[in-house]
C-alpha positions as CSV (number, residue, x, y, z in Angstrom):
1,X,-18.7,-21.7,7.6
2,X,-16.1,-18.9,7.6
3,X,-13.6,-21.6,8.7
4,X,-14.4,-24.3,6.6
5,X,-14.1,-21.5,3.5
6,X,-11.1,-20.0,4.6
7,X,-9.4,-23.1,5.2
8,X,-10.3,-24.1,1.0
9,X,-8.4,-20.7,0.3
10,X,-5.5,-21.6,2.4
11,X,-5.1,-25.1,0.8
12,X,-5.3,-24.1,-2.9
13,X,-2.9,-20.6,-2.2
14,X,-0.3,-22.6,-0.2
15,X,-0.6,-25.1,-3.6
16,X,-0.5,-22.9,-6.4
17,X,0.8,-19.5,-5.2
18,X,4.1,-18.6,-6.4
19,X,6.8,-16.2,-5.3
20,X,5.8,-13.0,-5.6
21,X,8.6,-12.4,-8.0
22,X,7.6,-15.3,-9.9
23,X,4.2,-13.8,-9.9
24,X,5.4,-10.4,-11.2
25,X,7.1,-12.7,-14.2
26,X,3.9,-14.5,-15.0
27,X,1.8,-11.2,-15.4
28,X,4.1,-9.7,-17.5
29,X,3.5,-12.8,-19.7
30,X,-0.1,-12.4,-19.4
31,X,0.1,-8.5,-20.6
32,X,1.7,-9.3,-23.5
33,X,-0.1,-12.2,-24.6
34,X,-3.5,-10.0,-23.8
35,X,-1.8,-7.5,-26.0
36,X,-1.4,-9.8,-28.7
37,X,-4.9,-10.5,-28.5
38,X,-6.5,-7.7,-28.3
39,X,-4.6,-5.0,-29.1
40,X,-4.8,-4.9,-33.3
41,X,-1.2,-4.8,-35.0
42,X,1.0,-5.9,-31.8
43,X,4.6,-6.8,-32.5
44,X,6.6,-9.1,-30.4
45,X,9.9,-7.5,-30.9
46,X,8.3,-3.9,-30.1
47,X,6.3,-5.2,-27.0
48,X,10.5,-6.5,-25.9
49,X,11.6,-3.1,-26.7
50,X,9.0,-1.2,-24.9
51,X,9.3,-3.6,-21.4
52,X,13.0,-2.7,-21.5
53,X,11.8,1.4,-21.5
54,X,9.1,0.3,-18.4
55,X,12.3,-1.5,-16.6
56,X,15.4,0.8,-17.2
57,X,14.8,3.2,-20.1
58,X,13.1,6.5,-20.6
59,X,9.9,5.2,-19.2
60,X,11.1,4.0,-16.0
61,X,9.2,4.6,-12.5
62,X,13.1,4.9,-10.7
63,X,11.7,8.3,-9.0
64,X,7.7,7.2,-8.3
65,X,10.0,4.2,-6.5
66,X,12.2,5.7,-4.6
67,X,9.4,8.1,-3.2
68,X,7.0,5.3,-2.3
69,X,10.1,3.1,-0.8
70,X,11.4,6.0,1.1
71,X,7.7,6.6,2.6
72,X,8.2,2.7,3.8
73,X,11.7,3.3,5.6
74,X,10.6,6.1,7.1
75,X,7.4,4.8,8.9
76,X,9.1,1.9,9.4
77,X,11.5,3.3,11.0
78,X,9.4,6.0,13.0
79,X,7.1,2.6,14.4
80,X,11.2,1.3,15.5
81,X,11.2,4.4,17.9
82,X,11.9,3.1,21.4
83,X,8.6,5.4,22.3
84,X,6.5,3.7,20.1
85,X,7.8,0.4,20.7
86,X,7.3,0.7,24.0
87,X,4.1,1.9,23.7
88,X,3.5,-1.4,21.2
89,X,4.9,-3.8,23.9
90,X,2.3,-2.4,26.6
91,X,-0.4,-2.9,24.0
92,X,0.6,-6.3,23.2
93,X,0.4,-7.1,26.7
94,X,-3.6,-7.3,26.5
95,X,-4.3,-10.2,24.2
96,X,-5.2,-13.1,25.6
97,X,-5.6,-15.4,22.5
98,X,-5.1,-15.3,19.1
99,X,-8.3,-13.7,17.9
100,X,-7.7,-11.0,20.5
101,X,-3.9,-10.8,19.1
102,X,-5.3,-10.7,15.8
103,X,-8.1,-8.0,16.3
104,X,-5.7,-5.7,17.6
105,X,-3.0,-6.2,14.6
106,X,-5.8,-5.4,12.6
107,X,-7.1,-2.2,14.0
108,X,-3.6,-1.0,14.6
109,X,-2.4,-1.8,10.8
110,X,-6.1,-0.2,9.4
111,X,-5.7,3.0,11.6
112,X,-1.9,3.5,10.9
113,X,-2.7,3.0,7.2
114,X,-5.4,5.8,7.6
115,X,-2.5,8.1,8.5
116,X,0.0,6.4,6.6
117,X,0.5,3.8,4.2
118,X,4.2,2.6,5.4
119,X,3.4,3.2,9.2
120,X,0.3,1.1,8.8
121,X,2.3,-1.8,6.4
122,X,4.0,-2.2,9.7
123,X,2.9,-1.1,12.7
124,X,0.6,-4.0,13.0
125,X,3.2,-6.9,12.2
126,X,5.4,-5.3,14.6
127,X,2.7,-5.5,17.5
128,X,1.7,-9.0,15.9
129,X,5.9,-9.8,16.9
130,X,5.4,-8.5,20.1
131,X,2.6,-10.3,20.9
132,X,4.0,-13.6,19.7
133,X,6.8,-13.0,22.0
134,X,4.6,-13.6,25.0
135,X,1.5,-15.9,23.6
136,X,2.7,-19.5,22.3
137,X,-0.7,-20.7,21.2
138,X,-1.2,-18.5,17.9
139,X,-1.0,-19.0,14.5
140,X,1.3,-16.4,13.5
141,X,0.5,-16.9,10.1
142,X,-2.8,-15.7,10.7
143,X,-2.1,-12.5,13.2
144,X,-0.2,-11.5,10.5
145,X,-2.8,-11.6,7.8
146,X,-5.0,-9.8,10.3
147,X,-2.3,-6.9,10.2
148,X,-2.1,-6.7,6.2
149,X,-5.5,-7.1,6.5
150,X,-5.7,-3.0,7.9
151,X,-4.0,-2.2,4.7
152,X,-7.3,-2.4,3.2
153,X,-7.9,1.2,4.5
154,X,-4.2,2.7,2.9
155,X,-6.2,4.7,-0.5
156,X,-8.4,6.1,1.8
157,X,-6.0,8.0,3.9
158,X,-4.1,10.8,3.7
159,X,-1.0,9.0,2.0
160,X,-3.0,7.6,-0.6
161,X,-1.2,8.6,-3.8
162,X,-4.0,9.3,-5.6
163,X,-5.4,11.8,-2.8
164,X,-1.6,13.1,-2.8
165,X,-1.4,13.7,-7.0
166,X,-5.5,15.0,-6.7
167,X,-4.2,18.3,-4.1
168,X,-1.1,18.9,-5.9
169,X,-1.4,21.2,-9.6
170,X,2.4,20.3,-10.0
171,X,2.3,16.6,-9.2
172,X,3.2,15.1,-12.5
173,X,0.0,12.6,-11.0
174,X,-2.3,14.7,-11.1
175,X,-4.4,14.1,-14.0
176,X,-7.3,15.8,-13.0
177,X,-5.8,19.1,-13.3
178,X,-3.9,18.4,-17.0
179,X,-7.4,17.2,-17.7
180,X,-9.8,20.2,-16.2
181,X,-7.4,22.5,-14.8
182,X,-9.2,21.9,-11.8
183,X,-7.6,20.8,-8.2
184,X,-9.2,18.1,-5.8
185,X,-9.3,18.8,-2.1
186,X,-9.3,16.7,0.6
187,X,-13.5,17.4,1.0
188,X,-14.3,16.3,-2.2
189,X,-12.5,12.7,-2.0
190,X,-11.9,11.6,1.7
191,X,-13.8,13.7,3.6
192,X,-16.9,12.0,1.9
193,X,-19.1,9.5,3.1
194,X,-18.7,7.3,0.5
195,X,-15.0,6.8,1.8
196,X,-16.0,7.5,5.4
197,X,-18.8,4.1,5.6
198,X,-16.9,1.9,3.9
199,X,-14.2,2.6,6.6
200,X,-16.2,2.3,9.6
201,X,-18.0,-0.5,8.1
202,X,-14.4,-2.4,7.6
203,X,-13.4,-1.4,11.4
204,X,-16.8,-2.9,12.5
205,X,-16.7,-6.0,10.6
206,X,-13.9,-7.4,10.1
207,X,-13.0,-8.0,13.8
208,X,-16.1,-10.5,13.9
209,X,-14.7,-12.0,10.3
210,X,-11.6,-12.7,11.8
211,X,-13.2,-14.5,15.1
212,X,-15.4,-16.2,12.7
213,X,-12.2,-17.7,10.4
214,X,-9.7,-18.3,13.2
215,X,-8.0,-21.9,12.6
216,X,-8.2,-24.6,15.2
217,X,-5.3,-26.3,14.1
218,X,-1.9,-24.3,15.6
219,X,1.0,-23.5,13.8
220,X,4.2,-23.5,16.1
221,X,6.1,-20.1,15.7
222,X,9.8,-19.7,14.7
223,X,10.9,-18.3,18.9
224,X,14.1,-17.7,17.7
225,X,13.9,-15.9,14.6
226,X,11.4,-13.5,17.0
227,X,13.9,-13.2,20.0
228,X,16.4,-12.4,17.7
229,X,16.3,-8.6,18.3
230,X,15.5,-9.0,22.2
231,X,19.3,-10.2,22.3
232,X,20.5,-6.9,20.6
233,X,21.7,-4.2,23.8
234,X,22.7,-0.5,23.4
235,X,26.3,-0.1,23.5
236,X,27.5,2.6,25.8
237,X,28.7,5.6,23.7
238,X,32.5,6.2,24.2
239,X,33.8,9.7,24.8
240,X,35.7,10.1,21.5
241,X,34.9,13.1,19.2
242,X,33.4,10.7,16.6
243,X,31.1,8.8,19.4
244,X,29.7,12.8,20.8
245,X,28.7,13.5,17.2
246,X,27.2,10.6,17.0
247,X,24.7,10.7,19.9
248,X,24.2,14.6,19.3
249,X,20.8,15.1,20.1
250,X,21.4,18.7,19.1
251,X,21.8,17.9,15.1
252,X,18.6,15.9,15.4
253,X,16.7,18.8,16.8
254,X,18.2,21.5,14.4
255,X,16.7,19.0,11.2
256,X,13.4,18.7,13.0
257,X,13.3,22.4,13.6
258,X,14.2,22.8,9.7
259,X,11.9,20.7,8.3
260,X,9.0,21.8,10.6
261,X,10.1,25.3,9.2
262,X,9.8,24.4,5.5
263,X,6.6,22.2,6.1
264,X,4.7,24.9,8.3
265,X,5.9,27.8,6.0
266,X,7.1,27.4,2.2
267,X,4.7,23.9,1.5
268,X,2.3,25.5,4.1
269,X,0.7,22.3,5.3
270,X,0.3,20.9,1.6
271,X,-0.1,17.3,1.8
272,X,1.9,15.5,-0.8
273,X,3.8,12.7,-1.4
274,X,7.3,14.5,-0.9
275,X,5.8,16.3,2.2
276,X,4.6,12.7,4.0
277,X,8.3,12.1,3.5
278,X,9.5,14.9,4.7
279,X,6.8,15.0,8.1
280,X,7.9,11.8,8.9
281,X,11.6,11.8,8.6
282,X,11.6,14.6,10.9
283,X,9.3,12.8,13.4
284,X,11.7,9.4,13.3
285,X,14.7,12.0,13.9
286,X,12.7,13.1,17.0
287,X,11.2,10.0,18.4
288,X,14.8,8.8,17.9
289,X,16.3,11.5,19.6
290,X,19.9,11.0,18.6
291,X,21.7,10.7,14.7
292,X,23.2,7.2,15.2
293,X,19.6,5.8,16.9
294,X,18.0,7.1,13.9
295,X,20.7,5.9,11.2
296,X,20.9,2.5,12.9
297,X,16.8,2.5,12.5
298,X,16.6,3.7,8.9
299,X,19.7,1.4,7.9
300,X,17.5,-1.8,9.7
301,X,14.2,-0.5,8.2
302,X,15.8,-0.7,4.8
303,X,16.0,-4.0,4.7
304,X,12.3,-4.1,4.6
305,X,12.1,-2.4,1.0
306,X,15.0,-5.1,-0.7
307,X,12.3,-7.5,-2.2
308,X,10.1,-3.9,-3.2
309,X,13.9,-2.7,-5.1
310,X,13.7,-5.8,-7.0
311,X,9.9,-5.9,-8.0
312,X,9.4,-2.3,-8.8
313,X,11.1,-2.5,-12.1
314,X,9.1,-5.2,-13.5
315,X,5.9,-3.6,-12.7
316,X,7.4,-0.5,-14.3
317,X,7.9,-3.1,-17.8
318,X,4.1,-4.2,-17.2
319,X,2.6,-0.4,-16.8
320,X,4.8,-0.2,-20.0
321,X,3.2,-2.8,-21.7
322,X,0.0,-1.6,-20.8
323,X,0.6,1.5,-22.7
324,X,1.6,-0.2,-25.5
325,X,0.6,0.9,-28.8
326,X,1.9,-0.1,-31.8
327,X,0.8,2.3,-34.0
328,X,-0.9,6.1,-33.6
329,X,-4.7,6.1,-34.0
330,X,-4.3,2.1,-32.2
331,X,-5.9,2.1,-27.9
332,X,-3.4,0.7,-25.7
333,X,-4.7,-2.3,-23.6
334,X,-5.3,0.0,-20.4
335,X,-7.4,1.7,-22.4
336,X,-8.8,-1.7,-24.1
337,X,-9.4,-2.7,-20.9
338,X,-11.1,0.3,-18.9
339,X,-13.3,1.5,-22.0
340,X,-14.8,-2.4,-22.1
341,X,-16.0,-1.8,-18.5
342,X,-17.1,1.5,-18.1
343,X,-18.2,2.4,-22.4
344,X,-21.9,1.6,-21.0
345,X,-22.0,3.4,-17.9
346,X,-24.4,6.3,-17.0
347,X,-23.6,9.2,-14.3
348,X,-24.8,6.7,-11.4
349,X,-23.2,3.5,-12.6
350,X,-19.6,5.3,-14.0
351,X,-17.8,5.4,-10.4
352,X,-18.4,1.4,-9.8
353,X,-17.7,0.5,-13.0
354,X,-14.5,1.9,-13.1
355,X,-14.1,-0.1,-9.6
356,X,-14.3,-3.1,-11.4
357,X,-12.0,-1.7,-13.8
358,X,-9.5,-0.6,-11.2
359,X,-9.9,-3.9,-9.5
360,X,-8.5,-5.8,-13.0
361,X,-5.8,-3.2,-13.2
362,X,-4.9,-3.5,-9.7
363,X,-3.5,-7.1,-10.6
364,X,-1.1,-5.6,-13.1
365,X,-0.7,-2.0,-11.9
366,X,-0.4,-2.9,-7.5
367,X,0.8,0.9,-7.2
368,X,-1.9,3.9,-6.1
369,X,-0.1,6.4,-8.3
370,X,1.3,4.1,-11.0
371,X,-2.1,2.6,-11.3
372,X,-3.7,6.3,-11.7
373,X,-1.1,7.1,-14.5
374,X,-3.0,3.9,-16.2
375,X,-6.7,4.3,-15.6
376,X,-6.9,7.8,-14.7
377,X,-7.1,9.5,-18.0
378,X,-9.3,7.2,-19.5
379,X,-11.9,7.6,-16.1
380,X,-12.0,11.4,-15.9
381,X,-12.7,11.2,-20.0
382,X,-15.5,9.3,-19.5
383,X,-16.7,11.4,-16.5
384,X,-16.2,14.5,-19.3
385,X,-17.7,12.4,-22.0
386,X,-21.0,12.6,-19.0
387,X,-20.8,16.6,-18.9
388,X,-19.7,15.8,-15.0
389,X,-16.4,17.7,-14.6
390,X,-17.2,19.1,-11.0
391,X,-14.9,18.8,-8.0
392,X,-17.3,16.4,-6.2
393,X,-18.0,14.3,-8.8
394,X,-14.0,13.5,-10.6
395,X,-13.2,13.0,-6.7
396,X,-15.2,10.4,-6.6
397,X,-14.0,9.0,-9.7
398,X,-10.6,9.3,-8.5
399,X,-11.8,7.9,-5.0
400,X,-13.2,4.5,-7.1
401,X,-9.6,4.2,-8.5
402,X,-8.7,4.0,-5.3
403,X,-10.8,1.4,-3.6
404,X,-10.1,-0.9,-6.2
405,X,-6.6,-0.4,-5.4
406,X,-6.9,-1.0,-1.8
407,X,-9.2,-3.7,-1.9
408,X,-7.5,-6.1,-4.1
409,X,-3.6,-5.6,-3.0
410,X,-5.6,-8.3,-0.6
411,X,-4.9,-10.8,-3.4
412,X,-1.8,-8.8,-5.2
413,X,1.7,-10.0,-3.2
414,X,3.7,-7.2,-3.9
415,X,2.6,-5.0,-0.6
416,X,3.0,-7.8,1.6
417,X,6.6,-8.3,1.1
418,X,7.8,-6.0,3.4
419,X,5.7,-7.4,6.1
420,X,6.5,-10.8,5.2
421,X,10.6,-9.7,5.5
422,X,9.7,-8.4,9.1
423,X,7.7,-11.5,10.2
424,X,9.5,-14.2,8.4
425,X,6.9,-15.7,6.6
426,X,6.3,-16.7,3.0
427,X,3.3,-15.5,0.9
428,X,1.8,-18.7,1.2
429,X,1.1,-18.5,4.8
430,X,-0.9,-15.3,5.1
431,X,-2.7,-15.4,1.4
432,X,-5.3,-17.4,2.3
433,X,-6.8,-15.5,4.9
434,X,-6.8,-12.3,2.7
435,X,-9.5,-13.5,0.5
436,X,-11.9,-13.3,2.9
437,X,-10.9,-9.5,3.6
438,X,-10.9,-8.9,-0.4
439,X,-14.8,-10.3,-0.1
440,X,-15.8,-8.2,2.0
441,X,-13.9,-5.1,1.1
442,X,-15.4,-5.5,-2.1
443,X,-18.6,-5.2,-1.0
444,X,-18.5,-2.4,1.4
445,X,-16.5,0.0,-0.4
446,X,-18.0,-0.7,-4.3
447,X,-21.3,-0.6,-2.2
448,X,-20.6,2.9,-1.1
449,X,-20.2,3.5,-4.5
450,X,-23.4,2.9,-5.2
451,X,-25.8,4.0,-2.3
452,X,-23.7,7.6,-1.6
């Protein structure tokens, strides 16, 4: 049954599933003829003026981008470290077929995005590489939709941005604290059990799911676009002044020592979204030992974030457009939007009904913090409109932001670009499988909403 439904979801995505840049195009469409419908007094010529603010003006997400595509390079490049790889390569020795290959990309993307969101992205399309390498009889297609599959788990880690924004009073995110003046820590949103179930439940599961949905029918992989970088050998430094900087392990270890510094001591452990950056920029300088092994990581990881570079700025025109309001005194259609799903909701029912809402949102907004700029303000006033302004209780609000996020950037392209670039695969070979995870994510985590 799981094949036969999986296989309807990969017929109709590989039919009708555009590029994901093409996608991006056609919801901006749909946000502005949404806003023509429903918000009262919309202007055509206004809604042009206020995309071009979301893209390149004053209203532009150029900083919120460059943050989230630096936390990519870096644990991109960190999972390149000849360490970790070689640690990969002896994992990727263990699979014997291609539910095995894909079991383990999945538990190694899910656990990497619990630590981070960019190691995670990757970590498990990189093992899915290695593995390929040595199995023929896989469809890559699918081993790689079991790695973006572990993605699911990113918001409920501790680089989720909205986690990030909730600890920081300064983050410009954090909309709790301009609301209440109150701070979220980590106990009150992760450390929970209505984020902890969900996650076990997904690590339990959705090994069996993917056993269950495995295709018969074999793909053949592109070998050489894979051996590509087996081909690729260390040249021997040279003894020139230029080549000794170069491979200098002692300017590696004096940045590592810095940052460790300022991390340990002036940000005092703080998790945020500049401090990920900053942990794990000093880890790739160590795991990579020398400066021209790390440049000629980053510089190789960067590639990964071209098709992000291009993308961000249109979803920065349709979080414009969301805000769009053509007159004081007139709701935006976030606000249209969110208030229709949660204006009925009750103290018990207000954290799964803004789920649903994030899960909408999600389509338009695929970014943890953009999205939280969008739905964030009008969740924590309903919570205060409910006389529940505690710690606990706007975490969990926050935390249902969150899982809508994570669980339907299943069906939302724009995260799987980067793995897409690493694997060399188009959308349309991985989408399919995804539903299925975005099923059952659903579920689990709007569940836990619910019971805990």
């Amino acid at each position: 049954m799981f094949a036969r439904i999986t296989n309807i979801f990969i017929r109709y995505i590989q039919r009708f599933m555009p590029d994901p840049y093409l996608f991006a195009i056609i919801l901006t469409l749909i946000v502005v003829l949404l806003n023509l419908i429903l918000v009262p007094q919309s202007n055509l010529g206004d809604m042009v003026h206020v995309w071009y603010q979301g893209v390149w003006g004053k209203q532009n997400i150029f900083i919120f981008a460059l943050q989230m595509t630096l936390i990519l390079i870096c644990g991109t490049t960190l999972a390149q470290a000849p360490l970790i790889k070689k640690g990969l390569k002896y994992l990727a020795s263990y699979p014997q077929n291609q539910v095995q290959a894909a079991i383990m990309c999945f538990l190694a993307g899910a656990l990497g995005s619990l630590l981070n969101w960019g190691l995670g992205l990757v970590i498990g399309t990189i093992l899915a590489k290695e593995i390929a390498k040595r199995l023929e009889e896989i469809d890559f297609g699918y081993v790689v939709a079991a790695a973006y599959m572990g993605f699911i788990t990113w918001t409920s880690g501790f680089s989720s941005s909205i986690v990030l924004a909730n600890a920081d009073p300064t983050s410009s995110l954090n909309i709790i604290y301009k609301m209440t003046k109150q701070t979220v820590g980590l106990e009150n949103d992760i450390f929970t059990l209505y984020n902890i179930i969900p996650i076990i439940l997904t690590l339990i599961a959705f090994p069996f799911i993917l056993k269950w949905m495995a295709p018969k029918e074999i793909k053949p992989i592109q070998r050489n676009f894979l051996l590509e970088e087996e081909t690729t050998q260390i040249e021997k430094p040279s003894k020139t002044f230029a080549s000794r900087l170069e491979n200098a392990w002692i300017l590696n270890l004096i940045f590592v020592i810095a940052g460790l510094y300022v991390f340990c001591g002036p940000l005092k452990g703080k998790v945020t979204i500049d401090s990920m950056i900053l942990l794990f920029t000093i880890l790739g300088l160590l795991f990579h030992w020398t400066p021209i092994r790390y440049v000629k990581a980053f510089c190789e990881s960067a590639k990964t974030a071209g098709s992000l570079l291009l993308q961000y700025p249109l979803y920065g025109g349709i979080m414009a457009l969301m805000a769009y309001t053509p007159h004081s005194g007139v709701e935006p259609l976030q606000t249209v939007l969110a208030k229709a799903v949660v204006e009925t909701a009750n103290v018990y029912t207000l954290p799964f009904l803004n789920y649903l809402a994030s899960c909408i949102i999600t389509l338009f907004v695929p970014s943890g913090g953009g999205h939280w700029a969008v739905q964030g303000p009008v969740s924590i006033e309903a919570a205060m409109a409910l006389k529940q302004t505690s710690p606990q209780y706007l975490g969990k609000i926050s935390m249902s932001v969150a899982f809508g996020e994570g669980v339907f950037n299943m069906i939302q392209p724009f995260w799987a670009l980067p793995i897409l670039a690493l694997a060399g695969l188009s959308i349309r070979d991985i989408m399919g499988y995804c539903v299925m995870a975005l099923i059952f994510g659903f579920i689990f985590f709007g569940g836990a909403l619910l019971i805990f």
